[in-house]
Steps between C-alpha positions, in 0.01 A plus 500: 500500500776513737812687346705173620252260307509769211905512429494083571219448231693763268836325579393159364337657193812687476740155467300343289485778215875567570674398196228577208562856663858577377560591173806802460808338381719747661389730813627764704410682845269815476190667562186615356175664563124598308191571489245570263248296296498320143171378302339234699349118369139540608219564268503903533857528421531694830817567704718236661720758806790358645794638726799343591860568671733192454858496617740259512817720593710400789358596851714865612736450787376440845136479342253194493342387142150463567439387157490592145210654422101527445250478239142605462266449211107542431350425174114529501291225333856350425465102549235277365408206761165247473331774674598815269725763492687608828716754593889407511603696818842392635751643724815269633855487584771496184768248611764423164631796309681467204628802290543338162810634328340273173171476483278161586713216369324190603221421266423189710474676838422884459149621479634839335666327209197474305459872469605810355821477769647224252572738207626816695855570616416569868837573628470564875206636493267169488440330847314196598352439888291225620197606758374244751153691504162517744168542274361837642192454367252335787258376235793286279706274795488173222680263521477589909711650673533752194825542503748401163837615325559798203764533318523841354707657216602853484695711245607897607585569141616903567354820656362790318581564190760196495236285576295236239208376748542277827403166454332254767424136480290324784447082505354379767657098531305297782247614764224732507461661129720220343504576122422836536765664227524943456712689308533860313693797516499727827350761563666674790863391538774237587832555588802284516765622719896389624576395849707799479238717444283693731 
């Protein structure tokens, strides 16, 4: 597909899902990265890897925002269709960061209020991005084109010894993989950072 026809297909997808894709009560600007993988959904209990760099800071002086961030994803055997299990392979633009200063607050319109974020005093270290998203995997394009919108749910709770375990939530809303749900601790790391810092 032509990247034109690509971000046009992903931009109506995109309006559509808008507003079930909001959920912090109260946001701030910031940035966050990770990488890693958590316990996957297909029948092996294999890994789901993911990486991610999500900022929605203020572009520096005299600079151009490009855009907020990417996302990648592969979970093997990870999404049943009429035809068996397929690999979720996804890689796409993140474009709507929100650093939740209280945690998901919307139980009508937050996919990550359902899970263990609801319980937890996050602080500023929970964020939630939406991912307009291109399946990578050339066997899986349904429904055609293949493309589709995440919304994904992260929690950098400490480094080292401070730490308790990194948390990650993906939902996958409309498009290609719609339904698909993962979630577990991390293994590798997340962390939540200041505009201020480096």
């Amino acid at each position: 597909m032509k990247k034109g026809n690509y971000r046009v297909v992903l931009g109506i997808f995109f309006v559509s899902a808008l507003l079930a894709l909001t959920g912090c009560p109260d946001t701030k600007e910031g940035k966050v990265t990770g990488g890693g993988w958590i316990v996957g959904l297909g029948p092996n209990g294999g890994k789901a890897s993911f990486g991610f760099n999500a900022n929605s800071c203020p572009a520096a002086e005299g600079t151009t925002k490009i855009g907020l961030g990417r996302f990648n994803y592969h979970e093997k055997d990870g999404y049943l269709t009429v035809n068996g299990l397929v690999d979720v392979k996804m890689n796409g633009w993140i474009t709507e960061v929100h650093q939740c200063v209280e945690g998901p607050g919307d139980p009508n319109g937050d996919p990550c209020e359902d899970s263990i974020f609801k319980d937890h005093p996050l602080g500023l270290g929970y964020y939630e991005f939406t991912v307009e998203f291109r399946s990578t995997n050339p066997k899986w394009q349904e429904p055609a084109p293949g493309v589709g919108i995440a919304k994904v749910c992260v929690w950098d709770n400490g480094e080292g010894a401070n730490g308790d375990g990194d948390h990650v939530r993906i939902v996958v809303t409309s498009g290609t993989y719609a339904g698909y749900k993962a979630e577990g601790d991390v293994q590798g790391n997340i962390r939540a950072r200041t505009c201020d810092d480096a």
